[in-house]
N, C-alpha and C positions, 0 to 999 in steps of 0.2 A: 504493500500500500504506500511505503513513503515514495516510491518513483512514478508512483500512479500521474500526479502531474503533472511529471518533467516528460512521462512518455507520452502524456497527449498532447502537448507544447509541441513535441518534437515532432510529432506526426502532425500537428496542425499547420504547423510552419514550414515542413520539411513537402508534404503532401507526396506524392508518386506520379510516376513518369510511366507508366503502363495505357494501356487502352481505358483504365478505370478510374484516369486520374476525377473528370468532371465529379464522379461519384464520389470518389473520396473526399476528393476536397468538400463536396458539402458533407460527408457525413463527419469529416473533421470541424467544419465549422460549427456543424450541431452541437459536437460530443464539448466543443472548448466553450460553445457557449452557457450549455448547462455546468460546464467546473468552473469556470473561471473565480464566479465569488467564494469557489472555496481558497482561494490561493491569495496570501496575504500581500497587501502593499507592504514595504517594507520603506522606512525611515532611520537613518543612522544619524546623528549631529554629536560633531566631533568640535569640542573646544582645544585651542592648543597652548597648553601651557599650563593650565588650569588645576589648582590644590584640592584635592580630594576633600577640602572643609571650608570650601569656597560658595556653599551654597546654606540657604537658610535650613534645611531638609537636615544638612550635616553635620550643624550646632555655630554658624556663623550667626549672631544675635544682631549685623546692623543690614544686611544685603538685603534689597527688597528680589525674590525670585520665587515667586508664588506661584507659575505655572511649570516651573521645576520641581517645588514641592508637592506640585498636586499629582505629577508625573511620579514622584518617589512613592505618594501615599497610594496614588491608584495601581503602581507596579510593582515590582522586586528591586531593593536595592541591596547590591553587594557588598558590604561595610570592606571585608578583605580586598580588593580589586587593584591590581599592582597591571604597572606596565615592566616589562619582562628586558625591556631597553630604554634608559631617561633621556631618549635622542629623538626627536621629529624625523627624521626621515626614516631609521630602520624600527621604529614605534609603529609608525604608519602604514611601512611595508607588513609590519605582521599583523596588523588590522586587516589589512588587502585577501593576504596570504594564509592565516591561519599558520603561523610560521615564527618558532623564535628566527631573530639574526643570524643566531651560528647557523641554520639550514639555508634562510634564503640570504645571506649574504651582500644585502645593502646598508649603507652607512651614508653619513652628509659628505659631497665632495671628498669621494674614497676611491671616485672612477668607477665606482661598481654599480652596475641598473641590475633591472629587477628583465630577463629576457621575455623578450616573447611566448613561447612555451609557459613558464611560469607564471606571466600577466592570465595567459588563458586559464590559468587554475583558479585564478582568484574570485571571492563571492560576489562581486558584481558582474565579471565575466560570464563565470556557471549563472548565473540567477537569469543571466539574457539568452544568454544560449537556452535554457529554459522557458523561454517566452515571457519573461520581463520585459517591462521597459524600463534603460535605467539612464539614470540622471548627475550628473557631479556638478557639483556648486562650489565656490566657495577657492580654497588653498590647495595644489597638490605638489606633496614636498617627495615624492617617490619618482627618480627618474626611469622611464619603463622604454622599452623595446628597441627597436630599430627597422627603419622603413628599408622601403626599396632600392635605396638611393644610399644606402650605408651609415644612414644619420640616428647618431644614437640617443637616447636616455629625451631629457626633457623635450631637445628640438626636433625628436623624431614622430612627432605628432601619431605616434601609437595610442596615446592615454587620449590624446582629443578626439579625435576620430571614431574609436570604439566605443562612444557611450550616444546612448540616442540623442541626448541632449546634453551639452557641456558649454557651462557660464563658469570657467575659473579660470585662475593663473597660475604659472609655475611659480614656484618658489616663494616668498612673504609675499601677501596682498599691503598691507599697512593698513594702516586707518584712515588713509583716504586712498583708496587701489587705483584708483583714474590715474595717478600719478606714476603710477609702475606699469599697470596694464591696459590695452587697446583697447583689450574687450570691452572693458566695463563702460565705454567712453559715453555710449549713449541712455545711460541709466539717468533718471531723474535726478537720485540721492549722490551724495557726493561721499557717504561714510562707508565703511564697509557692513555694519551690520544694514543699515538699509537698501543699500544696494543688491545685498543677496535677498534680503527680504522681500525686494523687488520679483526678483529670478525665483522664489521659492510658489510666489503667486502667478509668474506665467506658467510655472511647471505644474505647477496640483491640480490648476482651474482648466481645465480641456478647453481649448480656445483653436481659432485658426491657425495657423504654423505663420510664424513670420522670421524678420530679419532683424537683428539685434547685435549693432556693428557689423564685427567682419566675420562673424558667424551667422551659421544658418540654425537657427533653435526648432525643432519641429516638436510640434502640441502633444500634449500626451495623449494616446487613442484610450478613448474608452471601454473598450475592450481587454484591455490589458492588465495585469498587474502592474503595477509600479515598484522601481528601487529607487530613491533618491539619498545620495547622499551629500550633507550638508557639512564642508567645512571650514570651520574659522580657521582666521588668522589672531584671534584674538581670548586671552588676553595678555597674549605673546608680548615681547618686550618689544617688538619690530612693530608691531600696533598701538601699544599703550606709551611707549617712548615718542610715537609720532603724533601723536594727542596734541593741537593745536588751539582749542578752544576759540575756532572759530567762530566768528556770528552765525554763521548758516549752521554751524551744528547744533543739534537739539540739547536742550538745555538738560536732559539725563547726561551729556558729556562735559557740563560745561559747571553745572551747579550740585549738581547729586552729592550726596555722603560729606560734602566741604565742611558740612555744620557737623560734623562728627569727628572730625579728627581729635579731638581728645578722649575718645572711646573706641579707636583703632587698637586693636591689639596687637603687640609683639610679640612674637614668638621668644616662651620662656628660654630656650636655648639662647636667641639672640646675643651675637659676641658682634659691637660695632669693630669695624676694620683698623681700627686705633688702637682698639683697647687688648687686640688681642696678643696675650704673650706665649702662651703656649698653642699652637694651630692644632687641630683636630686630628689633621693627620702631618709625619714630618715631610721638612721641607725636601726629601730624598724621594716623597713620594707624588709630589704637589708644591710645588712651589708658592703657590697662593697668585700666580699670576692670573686676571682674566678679561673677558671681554671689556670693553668698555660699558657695553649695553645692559651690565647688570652693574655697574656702579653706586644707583641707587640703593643700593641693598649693603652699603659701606655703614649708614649712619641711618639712624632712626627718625628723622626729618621726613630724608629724602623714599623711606622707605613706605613710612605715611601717606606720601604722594605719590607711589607707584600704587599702592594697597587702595587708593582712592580710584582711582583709574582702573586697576581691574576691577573692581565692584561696579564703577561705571559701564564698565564695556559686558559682564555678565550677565547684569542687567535686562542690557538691549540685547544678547541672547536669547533671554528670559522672554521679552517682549514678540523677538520673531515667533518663538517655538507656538505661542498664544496663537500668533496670527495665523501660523499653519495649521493649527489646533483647529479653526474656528473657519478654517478654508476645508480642512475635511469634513467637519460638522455638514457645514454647508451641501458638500456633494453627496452627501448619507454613507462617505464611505470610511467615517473614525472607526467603526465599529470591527472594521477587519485591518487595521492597518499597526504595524507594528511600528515601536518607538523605542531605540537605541540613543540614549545620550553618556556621552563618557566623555574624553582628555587624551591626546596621545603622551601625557604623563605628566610629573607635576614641578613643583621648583623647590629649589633652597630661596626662604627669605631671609638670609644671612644667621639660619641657626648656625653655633659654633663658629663663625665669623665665614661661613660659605655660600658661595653668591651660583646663584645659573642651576643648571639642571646635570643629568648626568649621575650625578654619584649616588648610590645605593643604599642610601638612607631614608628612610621613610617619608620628608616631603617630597620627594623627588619621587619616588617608584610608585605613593598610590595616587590613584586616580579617582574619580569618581564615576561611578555605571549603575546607571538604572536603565531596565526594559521591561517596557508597558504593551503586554500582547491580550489586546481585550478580549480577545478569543476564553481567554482561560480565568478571566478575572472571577470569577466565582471558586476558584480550587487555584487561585493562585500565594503563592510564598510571598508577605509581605518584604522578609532580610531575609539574606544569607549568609552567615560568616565563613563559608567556607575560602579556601586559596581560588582568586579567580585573577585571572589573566587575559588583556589583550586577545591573544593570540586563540580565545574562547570564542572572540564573536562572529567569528567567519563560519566554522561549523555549525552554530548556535540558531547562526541565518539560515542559512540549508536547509539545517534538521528541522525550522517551524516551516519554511518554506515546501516540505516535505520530497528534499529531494537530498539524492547520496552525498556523505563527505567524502572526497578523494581523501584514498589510503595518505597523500605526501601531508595535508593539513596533521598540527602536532597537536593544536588546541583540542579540547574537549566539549561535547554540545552541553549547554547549559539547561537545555529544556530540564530534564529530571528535578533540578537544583529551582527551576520557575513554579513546577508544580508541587512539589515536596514529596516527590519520590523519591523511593531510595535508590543510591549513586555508589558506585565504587569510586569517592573520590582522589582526588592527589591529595597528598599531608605536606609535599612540600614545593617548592618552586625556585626556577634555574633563574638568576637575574646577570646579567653584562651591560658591561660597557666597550666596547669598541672603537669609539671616536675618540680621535686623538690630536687633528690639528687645531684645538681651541685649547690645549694644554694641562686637557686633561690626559690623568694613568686612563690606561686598560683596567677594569676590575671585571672579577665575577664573584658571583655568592651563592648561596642556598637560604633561601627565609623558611620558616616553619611556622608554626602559630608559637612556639614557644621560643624559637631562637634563629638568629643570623649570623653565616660567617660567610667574610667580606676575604679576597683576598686580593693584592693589588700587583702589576706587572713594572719592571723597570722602563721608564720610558727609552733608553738609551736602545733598547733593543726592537723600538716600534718597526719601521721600516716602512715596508707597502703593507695596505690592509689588507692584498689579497695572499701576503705572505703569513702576517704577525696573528691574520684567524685563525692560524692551525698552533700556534706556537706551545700553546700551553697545551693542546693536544699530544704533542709532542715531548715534552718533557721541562717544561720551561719554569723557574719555580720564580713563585712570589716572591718579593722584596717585603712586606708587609703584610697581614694577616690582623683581621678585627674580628671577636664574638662577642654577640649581643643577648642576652638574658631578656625579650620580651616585653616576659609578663612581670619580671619586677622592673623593671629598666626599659619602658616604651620609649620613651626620650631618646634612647643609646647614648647615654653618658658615659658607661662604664664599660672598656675595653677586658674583658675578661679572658682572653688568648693564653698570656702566659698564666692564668690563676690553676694551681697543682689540682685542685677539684674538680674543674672545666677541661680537663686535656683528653678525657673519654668523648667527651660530648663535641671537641673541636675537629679531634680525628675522625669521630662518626663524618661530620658534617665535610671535613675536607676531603672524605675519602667521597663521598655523596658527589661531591663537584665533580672531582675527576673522571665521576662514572658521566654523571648528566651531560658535561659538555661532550662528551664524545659521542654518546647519545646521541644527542639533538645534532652533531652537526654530520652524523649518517654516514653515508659514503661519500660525502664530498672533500674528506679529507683531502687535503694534495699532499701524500706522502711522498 
């Protein structure tokens, strides 16, 4: 029964080339028209950047985001939900892909895409090959394929081409995308959440197909299911850095939260960049150098004013999600339409005096994910604390879509965990980092519910990514090594590695890595 829809998709689309075709094809358009409303729309919105307690739903007491919390109350939210890499592009490739890193192999300007072959595995792919229609909006930070013509990754118009409908940019939009990208040039709005909010309203509302710049946007048929997915560039530091407080922008960007900043919370770790005398980790392993673009996370001022601006910009998230909420309403079809919101992972706001994303400490790796599949709201799991992962909601999609996971996806389907069946679940989870010209280590970890060990690489030995992926496969040992005690020690304050007590429980955990990363990165070893 779970292929039952993807094989009359297949036969409805594919039809036959025999003397029978006339027949066929109506008794396929019959057979697809009586399934079709069994086959859900599907909705994914992807914030980037974004602190798994960024929302009112997750114990933030001043963000107004009331149609997030109504989306946490009406669905499942996952309190555990980690991204499995604290980096935008190889985060987002395992969204795509159902896929840690170490398997598919992309990183930020590493040289490495995500190929053809592999693009076609991914759940918006299958979901159209399936007889979707599907849609991208928004940021795409995954460079993918290569054309005809030998042109690879972002400029090989592989990712634009293959979705029925595509309104985005490569790489950061900013907060005002006009400025970066062609496409948007003809939208009303000049910010970036209303601009896609624009694009979120020609794609839901079935309308005539038109022209919208130098693409060609075609309507969504009503016939079809729907995948759209929705993503920000915000509230990335490349958007909330470029915060201008225009006149023309709406005054949630311009006045919001300002009467609050003496009830902004700092994070109890918070170490300002001055004060620190002893760094978190040493300087053999991190130097402490970083981007400019998280600077504000130096001092408690400047960090006030960043923390004011994402609250702003999540906001107007908050606001689009409403308006496509009320754009489904409208065409009777909320009631089959599924609602994925999550993070491709989250940031340091200068706990322990560290700034930016990456490192494998807990603002960093969790996310925030809730999914709202009204299908099942009556027998649906309001939480879950189980280990969940990115790298979950590719298969998760399939499985409600009710069509096969490919054996290469690594994630797990979440259904079971939606409805409160019982799960053979994971107890534990493989976390990396990979990215290394923003100067950051390599690390990988193991987290549990009750403990993490972190172990960190010599940069000296990085090289090319398509070499330094196998290294620790290989035999390469840490420079550094961190274990964290959970559930007394949520914070990770306390480096517990060399503690005489702790060295059963570190070896368990080290030996744990050495299996998982080789695991996960399969036969693609380059031995």
């Amino acid at each position: 029964m779970r292929n039952l829809v993807a094989l009359i998709f297949a036969f409805a689309i594919v039809g036959c080339n025999s003397s029978e075709t006339v027949h066929n094809q109506d008794l396929s358009s019959e057979i697809k028209s009586r399934t079709i409303q069994q086959a859900p729309n599907i909705i994914v919105v992807l914030a980037d950047d974004m602190r798994a307690d960024a929302a009112g739903y997750s114990g933030n007491p001043l963000i107004n985001t009331p149609v997030i919390d109504k989306l946490a109350a009406d669905g499942t939210v996952f309190e555990s939900a980690f991204a499995t890499s604290a980096v935008c592009t190889p985060s987002r490739t395992s969204i795509l892909t159902g896929q840690y890193e170490r398997k598919h192999g992309v990183n930020f300007e590493s040289h490495s895409i995500l190929n053809n072959e592999a693009y076609n595995q991914t759940y918006p792919m299958l979901l159209k090959k399936a007889g979707y229609f599907v849609g991208y909006i928004g940021k795409n930070h995954t460079p993918i394929g290569e054309n005809q013509a030998g042109v690879k990754g972002y400029k090989s118009s592989v990712m634009d081409t293959s979705f029925d409908y595509w309104y985005a940019g490569h790489k950061h939009l900013g907060f005002y995308p006009k400025e970066r990208h062609a496409i948007f040039n003809n939208a009303k709005a000049d910010t970036q959440v209303e601009i896609l909010e624009e694009s979120v309203e020609n794609f839901v509302t079935p309308v005539e197909a038109f022209s919208h710049g130098n693409r060609f946007l075609a309507s969504r048929p009503k016939d079809q299911p729907f995948a759209l997915l929705i993503n920000f560039n915000i509230p990335h530091a490349a958007s909330t850095g470029s915060m201008e407080l225009r006149e023309s922008d709406l005054a949630l960007y311009k006045s919001a939260y300002r009467d609050m900043t003496d009830k902004i919370a700092i994070p109890e770790t918070f170490v300002a960049n001055k004060n620190i005398i002893e760094p978190k980790l040493p300087d053999y392993v991190h130097n402490g150098e970083y981007l400019s673009s998280y600077d504000y996370a130096k001092e408690e001022s400047s960090l006030v004013e960043r923390k004011i601006r994402e609250m702003q910009t999540i906001s107007g998230v908050d606001k689009l999600i409403g308006k496509l909420q009320s754009y489904l309403d409208e065409q009777g079809i909320a009631d089959n339409t599924i609602i994925v919101f999550t993070s491709d992972h989250g940031l340091m706001h200068g706990e322990f005096g560290l700034r930016g994303k990456v490192f494998l400490y807990e603002p960093s790796i969790r996310i925030p994910l809730i999914i709202y599949d009204p299908r099942i709201k009556n027998k649906k799991v309001d939480s879950s604390d189980e280990l969940v992962a990115l790298v979950d909601i590719a298969p998760t999609l399939l499985s409600l879509a009710g069509l096969e996971v490919p054996a290469g996806m690594q994630g797990m389907d979440l259904t079971p965990l939606l409805k409160g069946e019982k799960a053979n679940w994971r107890d534990e989870l493989f976390l990396e980092n990979l990215m290394t010209i923003q100067n950051y280590p390599r690390m990988e970890a193991v987290r549990t519910h009750e403990w993490k060990y972190i172990r960190y690489f010599d940069k000296k030995n990085d090289g090319d990514y398509a070499d330094y992926i196998d290294q620790s496969i290989k035999g390469e040992k840490p420079i550094y090594e961190e274990l964290y005690d959970l559930i007394n020690d949520p914070k990770e304050l306390s480096n517990l590695i060399n503690e005489p007590g702790k060295a059963a429980v570190a070896k368990l955990l080290r030996d744990r890595n050495s299996v998982l990363v080789r695991e996960l990165r399969g036969d693609h070893i380059n031995e």
